[in-house]
C-alpha positions in Angstrom: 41.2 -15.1 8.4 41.1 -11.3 9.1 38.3 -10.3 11.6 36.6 -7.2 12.3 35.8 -6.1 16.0 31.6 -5.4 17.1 29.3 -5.0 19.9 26.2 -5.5 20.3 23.1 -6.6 22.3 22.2 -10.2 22.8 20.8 -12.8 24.8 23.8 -14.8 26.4 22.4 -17.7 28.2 19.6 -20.6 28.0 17.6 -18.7 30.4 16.3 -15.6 28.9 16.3 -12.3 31.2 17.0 -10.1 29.6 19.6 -8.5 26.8 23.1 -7.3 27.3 25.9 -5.8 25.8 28.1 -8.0 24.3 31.6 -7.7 21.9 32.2 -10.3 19.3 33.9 -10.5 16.3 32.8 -10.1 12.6 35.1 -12.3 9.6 36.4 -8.9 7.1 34.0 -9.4 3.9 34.9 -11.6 1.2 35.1 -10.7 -2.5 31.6 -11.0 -2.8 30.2 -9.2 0.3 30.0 -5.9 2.1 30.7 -4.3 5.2 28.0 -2.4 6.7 27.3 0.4 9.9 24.4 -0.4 11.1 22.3 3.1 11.3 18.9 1.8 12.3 17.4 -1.5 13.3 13.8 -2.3 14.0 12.4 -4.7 16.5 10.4 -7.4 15.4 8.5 -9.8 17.5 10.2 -12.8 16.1 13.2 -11.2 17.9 11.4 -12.0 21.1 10.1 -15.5 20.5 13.6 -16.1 18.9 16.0 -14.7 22.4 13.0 -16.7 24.7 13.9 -19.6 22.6 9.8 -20.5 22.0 10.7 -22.2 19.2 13.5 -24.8 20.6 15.6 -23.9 17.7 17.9 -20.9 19.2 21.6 -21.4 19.8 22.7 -18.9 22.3 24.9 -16.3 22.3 22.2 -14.6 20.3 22.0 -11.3 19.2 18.8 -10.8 17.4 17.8 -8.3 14.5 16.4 -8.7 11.5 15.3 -5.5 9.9 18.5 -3.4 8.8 19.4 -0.1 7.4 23.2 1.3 7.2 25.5 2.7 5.4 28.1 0.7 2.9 31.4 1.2 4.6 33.7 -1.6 1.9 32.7 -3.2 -0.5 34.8 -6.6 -1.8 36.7 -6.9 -4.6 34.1 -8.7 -7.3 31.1 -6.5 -5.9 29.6 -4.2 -8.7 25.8 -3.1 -6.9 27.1 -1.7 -4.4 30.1 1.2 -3.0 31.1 2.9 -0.2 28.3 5.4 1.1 25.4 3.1 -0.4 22.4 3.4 2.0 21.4 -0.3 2.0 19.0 -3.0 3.7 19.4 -6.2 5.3 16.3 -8.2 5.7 15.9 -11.9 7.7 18.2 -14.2 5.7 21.8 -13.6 4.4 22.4 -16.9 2.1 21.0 -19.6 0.5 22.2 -22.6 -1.2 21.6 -20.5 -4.7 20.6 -24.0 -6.3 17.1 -25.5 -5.8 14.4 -24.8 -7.3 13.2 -22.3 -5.2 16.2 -20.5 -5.3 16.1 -20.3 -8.9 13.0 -19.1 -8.5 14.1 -16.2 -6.3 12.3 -17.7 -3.3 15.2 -18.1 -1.4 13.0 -18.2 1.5 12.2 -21.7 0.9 15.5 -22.7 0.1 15.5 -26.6 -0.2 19.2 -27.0 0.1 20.9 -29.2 2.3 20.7 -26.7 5.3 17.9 -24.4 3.6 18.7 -20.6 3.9 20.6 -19.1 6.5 19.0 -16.5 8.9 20.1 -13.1 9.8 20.9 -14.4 13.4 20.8 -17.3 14.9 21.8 -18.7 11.3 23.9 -21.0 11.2 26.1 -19.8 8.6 27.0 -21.7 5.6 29.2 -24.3 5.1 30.2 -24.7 9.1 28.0 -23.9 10.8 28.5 -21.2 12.8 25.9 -19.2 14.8 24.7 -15.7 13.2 24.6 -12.8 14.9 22.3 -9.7 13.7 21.4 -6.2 13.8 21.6 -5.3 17.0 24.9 -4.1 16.6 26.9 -1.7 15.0 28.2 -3.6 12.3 27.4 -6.7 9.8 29.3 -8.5 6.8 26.4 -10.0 3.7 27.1 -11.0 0.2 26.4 -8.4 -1.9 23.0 -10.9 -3.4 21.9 -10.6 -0.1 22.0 -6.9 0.1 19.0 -4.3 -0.3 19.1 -0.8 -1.9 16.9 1.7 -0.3 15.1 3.7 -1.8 16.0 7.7 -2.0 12.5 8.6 -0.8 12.0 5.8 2.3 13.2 8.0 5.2 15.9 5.9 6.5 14.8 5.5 10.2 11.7 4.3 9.2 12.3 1.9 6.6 13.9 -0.9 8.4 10.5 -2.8 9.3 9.5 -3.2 5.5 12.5 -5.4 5.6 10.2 -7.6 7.5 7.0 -6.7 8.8 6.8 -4.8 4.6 7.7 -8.1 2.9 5.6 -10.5 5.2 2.8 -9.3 4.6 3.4 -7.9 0.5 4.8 -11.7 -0.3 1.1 -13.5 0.3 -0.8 -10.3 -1.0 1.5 -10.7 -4.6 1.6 -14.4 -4.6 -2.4 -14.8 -3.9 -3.1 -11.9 -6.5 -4.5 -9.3 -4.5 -5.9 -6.8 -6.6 -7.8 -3.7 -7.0 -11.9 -4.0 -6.0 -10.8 -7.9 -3.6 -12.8 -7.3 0.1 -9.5 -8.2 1.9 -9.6 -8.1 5.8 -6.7 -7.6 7.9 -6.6 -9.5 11.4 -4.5 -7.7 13.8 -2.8 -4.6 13.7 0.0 -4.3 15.1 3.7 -4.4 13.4 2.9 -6.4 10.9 -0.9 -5.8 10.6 -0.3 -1.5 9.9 1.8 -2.2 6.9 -0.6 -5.0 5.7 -3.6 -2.6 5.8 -1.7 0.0 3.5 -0.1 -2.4 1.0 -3.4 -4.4 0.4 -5.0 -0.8 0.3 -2.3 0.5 -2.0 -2.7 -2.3 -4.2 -7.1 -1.3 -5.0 -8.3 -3.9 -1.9 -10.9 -2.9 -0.2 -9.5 -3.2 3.6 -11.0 -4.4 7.1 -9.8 -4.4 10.0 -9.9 -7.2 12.4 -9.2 -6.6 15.7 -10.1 -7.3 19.8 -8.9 -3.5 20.2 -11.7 -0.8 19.9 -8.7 1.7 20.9 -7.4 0.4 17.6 -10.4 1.8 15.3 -9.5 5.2 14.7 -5.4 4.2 13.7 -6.8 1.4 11.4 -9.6 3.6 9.6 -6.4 6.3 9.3 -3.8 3.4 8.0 -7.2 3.2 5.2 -9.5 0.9 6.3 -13.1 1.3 4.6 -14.4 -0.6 8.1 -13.0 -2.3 11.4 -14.5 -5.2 13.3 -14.1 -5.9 16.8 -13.8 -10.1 17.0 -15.2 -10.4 20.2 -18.3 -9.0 18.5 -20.4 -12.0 17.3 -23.2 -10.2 15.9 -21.2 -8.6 13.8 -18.4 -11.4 12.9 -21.8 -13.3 11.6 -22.7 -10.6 9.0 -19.7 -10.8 8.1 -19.9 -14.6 6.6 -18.6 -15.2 2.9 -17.4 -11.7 2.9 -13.9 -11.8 1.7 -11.7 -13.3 -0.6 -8.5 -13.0 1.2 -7.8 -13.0 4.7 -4.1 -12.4 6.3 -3.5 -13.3 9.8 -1.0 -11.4 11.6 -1.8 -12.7 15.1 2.0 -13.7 16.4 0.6 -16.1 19.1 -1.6 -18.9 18.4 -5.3 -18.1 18.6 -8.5 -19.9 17.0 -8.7 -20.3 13.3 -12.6 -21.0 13.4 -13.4 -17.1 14.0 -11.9 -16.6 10.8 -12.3 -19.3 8.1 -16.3 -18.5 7.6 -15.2 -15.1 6.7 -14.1 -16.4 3.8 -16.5 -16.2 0.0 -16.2 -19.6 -1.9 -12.5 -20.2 -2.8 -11.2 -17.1 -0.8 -7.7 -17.8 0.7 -6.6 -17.3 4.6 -2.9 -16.9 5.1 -1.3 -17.1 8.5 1.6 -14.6 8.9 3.8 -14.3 11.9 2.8 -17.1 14.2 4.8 -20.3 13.8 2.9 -22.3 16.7 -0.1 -24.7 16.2 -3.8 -23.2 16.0 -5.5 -23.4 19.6 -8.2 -25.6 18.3 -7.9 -27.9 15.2 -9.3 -26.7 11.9 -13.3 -27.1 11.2 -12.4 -28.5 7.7 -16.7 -28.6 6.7 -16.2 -25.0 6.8 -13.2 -25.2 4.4 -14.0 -28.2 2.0 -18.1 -26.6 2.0 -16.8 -23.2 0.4 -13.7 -24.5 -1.0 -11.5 -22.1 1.2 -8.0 -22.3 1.2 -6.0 -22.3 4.9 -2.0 -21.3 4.4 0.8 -19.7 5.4 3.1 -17.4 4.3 7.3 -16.9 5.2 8.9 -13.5 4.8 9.8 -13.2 1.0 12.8 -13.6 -1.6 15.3 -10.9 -2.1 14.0 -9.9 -5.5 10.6 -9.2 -3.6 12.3 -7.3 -1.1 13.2 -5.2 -3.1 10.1 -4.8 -5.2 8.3 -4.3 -2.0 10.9 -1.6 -0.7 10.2 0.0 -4.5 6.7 -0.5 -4.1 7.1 1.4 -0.6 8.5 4.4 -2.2 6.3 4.6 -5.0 3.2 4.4 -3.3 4.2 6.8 -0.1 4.2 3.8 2.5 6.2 4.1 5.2 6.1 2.4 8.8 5.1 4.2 11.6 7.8 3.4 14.1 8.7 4.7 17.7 12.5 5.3 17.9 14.8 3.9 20.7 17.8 3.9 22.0 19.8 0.3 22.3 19.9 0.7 25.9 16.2 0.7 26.1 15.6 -2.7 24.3 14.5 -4.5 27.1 11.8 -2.3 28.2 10.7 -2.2 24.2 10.5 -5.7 24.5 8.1 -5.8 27.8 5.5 -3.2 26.1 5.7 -5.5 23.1 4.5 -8.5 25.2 2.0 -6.4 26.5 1.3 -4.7 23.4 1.6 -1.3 24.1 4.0 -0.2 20.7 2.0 1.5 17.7 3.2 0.1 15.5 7.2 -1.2 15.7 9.9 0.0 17.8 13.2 1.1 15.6 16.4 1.3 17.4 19.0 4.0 16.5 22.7 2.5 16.6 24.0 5.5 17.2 23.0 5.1 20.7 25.1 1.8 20.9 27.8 3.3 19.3 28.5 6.3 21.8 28.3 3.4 24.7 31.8 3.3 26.3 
């Protein structure tokens, strides 16, 4: 086995403080795969829950990073999509079992294999086992299905959070049929939230806001909002009632459903996005079974969407609007992200990393 040296940032022990530089190895690609230099890598709040280890499930060396654009620097032997030079994406998974149903499908998301689909980081990796590690680094190995081509019009430091944050919230708008003249409303806008208000807007919706944040008015109403509502204001959350048909929650800790669900016309749809956890209070299911309303939730989307959605991106003129960083700054970026101080996603330029001695 030939391996391939890399450094990165991760989270090294149990107890999360913060991140540190770390030097690992990467296995040399396969026939089938590509080497990539990592140019640009966004931060995503699942990165965060993920190195805090909210949801029991993270093995630890980790080094997160989910949301990656670079540069093709080999390509294996039986890869034909892709060359040195390519400007490509990596989104939040890098295998699946290629089999199930939902794989045949292109939903690789919701790979029903033996060990389902295998993460960007904190994987494991298919068939052993081993743990991931992601983008904050300067270098990663993906089979070539796995591997995004970005568009020539995305600028290429912003385009890393559609990889994500883009796809999230595109997957549920596609898969529910949003379409031009729906009354969609957009809880939350942050990350994920600012790309949902201009791909349900891109699509013909017309888009509302949803937020606690009056600060947050004037970026929404710019993003193309026809309206914003402030959800700590009752009077207006009430004339509000059987208003739309599709409601996507991008709140990414848990909160009460209940504000939301009356929103919702007869058999309108409310998608969760984001937020893994358990509501704060159960479900008023009268309110759902009265106007035959549909609660759900949403995972990131398959690689054929991702690229359909970086396409789409292109296309439409949609591009994330990102604060860059350098990789030494992550753990500051990740403190003003708990206290929500980001508009709208941090992006961190390798290069930075790269210079470190």
């Amino acid at each position: 086995m030939t391996l391939i040296k890399s450094k990165g940032y991760g989270a090294k022990g149990s107890v999360f403080s913060s991140l540190n530089r770390m030097e690992f190895e990467r296995e040399a690609p396969k026939a089938n795969e590509v080497l990539i230099d990592i140019l640009y890598c966004g931060v995503c709040h699942s990165d965060l829950h993920q190195v805090k280890n909210d949801w029991g499930n993270t093995v630890y060396p980790c080094v997160p990073g989910h949301e990656i654009v670079g540069r093709v620097i080999e390509a294996g032997g039986s890869v034909t999509r892709f060359k040195a030079g390519d400007i490509v994406g990596v989104g939040c998974m890098i295998d699946s079992c290629g089999k199930c149903e939902s794989c045949r499908q292109d939903e690789e998301q919701y790979c029903e294999g033996l060990k389902g689909w295998t993460a960007t980081y904190n994987g494991p990796m298919k068939p052993d086992g081993t743990n991931t590690y992601g983008g904050y680094s300067v270098n990663i190995v993906v089979k070539e299905d796995f591997v995004l081509r970005i568009p020539e019009a995305l600028d290429i430091k912003k385009a890393a959070p559609i990889l994500c944050a883009g796809i999230t919230t595109y997957s549920p708008m596609k898969h529910w049929n949003v379409k031009a003249g729906d009354k969609v409303a957009v809880v939350g806008l942050g990350g994920l939230g600012h790309m949902a208000v201009q791909l349900a807007k891109a699509l013909g919706a017309d888009v509302t806001v949803i937020t606690t944040s009056e600060e947050k008015r004037s970026a929404a109403i710019e993003l193309g909002a026809s309206q914003v509502l402030i959800s700590e204001d009752e009077k207006s959350m009430k004339e509000h009632e059987l208003a739309f048909r599709f409601i996507l929650i991008t709140i990414p800790d848990p909160f009460d459903i209940n504000l939301y669900v009356t929103l919702l016309k007869k058999d309108g749809v409310l998608v969760t996005v984001g937020m893994l956890a358990p509501y704060k209070k159960g479900t008023d299911n009268n309110e759902v079974a009265f106007h035959r309303r549909t609660i759900t939730g949403s995972l990131i989307g398959g690689i054929k969407e991702t690229q359909e959605v970086l396409d789409f991106c292109a296309e439409h003129k949609i591009e994330p609007q990102v604060e860059m960083i350098k990789m030494q700054d992550i753990n500051d970026a990740f403190d003003r992200m708990q206290k929500e101080e980001v508009r709208f996603r941090y992006v961190i330029d390798m290069q930075s990393l790269k210079e470190e001695a």
